[in-house]
Steps between C-alpha positions, in 0.01 A plus 500: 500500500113535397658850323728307335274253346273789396766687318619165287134400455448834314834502344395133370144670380719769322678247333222336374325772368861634352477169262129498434532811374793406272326239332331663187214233537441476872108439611511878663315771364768787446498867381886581353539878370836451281668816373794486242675816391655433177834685497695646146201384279463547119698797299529738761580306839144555595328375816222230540241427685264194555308454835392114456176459747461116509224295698593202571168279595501117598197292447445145640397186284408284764784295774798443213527797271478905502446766202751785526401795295759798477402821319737766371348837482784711344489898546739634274678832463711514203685863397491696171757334259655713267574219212265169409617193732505188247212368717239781483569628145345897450564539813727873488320823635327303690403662893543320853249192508341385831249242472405122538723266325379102444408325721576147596352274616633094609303227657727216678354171612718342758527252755316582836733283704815668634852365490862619362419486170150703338379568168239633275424507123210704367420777168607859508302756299645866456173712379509798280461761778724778432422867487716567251678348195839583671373287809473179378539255218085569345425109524344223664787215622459175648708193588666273804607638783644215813684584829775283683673541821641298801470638832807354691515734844653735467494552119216539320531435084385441184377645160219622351452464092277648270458509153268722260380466185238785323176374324293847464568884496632761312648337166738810412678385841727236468369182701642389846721193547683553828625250735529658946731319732500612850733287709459578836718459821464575839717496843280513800693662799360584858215727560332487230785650221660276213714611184350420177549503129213455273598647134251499233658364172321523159575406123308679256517216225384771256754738502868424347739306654727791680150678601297170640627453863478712824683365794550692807727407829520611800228452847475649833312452871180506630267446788226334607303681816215621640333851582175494702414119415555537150776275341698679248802400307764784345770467283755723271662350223756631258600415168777494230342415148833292408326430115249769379373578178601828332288780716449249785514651845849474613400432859208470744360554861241284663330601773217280633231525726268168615250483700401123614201326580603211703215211577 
């Protein structure tokens, strides 16, 4: 019997740390390595590549509320293109780029207090970081970002928004307006694995009307264990991009890689 109680006390733990990780704003310091091929992408089918390294560090204001900041360190590899994309105009003849894209960086403030239902609501500023012209948009964006989710055992879910405006760079680029939506849903199951869907949605405001959205579908599974006392949580994702602009990736791979901090 004591065996028994062991194995559901750590199966319990496992579940725990399966939903702390699955809230984007958890008080846990985190390490994910994200890495989404791009698949069929621009005039010739291309693939692309963006490892997204992304800290995720909680501070404490006092007893009642907590400071989540989440950083988005994009490495980008992006093939030779053999016409302009709309997007990055002069763009033909040029090689293979590998280099740092923008990064990102949000700050949630959110309740300290644990129930069903958490939130947080805080700025997001993408920086003009990237190596190369082709690797990002050459300005400096701000605006809102807030997080909502419910965790309801054994589902985990909510959405996170975000919205960008651009207020200094390059002036020959045209200026960023984009709205993210990352819904998010997750079904714990035992020992530590759950299925989950988390698609990231954006509207480029800018562009025309058939070019502005890019909405994929699809999820996958993951896992939450551990290997030598370190927590880590995997996961594989893929994706359908149901609405794409013209040159859009026609589908994606995630493959992710966490490694967790728990208190």
């Amino acid at each position: 019997m004591a065996g028994d109680t062991t194995g559901s006390d750590s199966s319990e733990a496992q579940g725990t740390l399966a939903e702390a990780a699955q809230n984007p704003i958890a008080a846990m310091i985190s390490l994910p390595l994200q890495n989404n091929t791009f698949f069929r992408t621009g005039p010739d089918n291309d693939t692309v590549n963006v490892l997204n390294i992304q800290p995720v560090i909680p501070f404490s204001l006092g007893e009642d509320w907590n400071v989540i900041t989440r950083t988005i360190v994009p490495l980008i590899y992006m093939p030779t293109l053999t016409n302009s994309l709309p997007e990055t105009p002069n763009a033909a003849g040029r090689g293979d780029d590998f280099g740092l894209g923008d990064i990102n960086m949000s700050a949630f403030l959110s309740p300290a207090s644990k129930g069903i239902f958490t939130w947080g609501i805080g700025p997001s500023l993408a920086m003009r970081t990237a190596t190369s012209g082709r690797l990002g948009t050459q300005k400096w964006s701000a605006g809102p970002t807030v997080v909502a989710l419910v965790t309801a055992k054994p589902w985990v879910a909510g959405t996170l928004v975000r919205q960008l405006w651009s207020f200094a760079g390059d002036n020959n680029r045209e200026d960023v307006n984009q709205t993210l939506v990352q819904p998010f849903i997750n079904y714990n199951l035992p020992d530590g694995w759950y299925l989950v869907t988390a698609p990231i949605i954006t509207v480029n405001w800018q562009a025309s009307r058939g070019n502005a959205a890019f909405v994929p579908v699809g999820g996958g599974v993951g896992r939450v264990f551990a290997v030598g006392g370190q927590a880590i949580n995997t996961q594989v994702q893929g994706f359908y991009n149901a609405v794409r602009p013209d040159y859009a990736p026609q589908s994606s791979l995630r493959l992710q890689l966490t490694f967790l901090f728990p208190k």
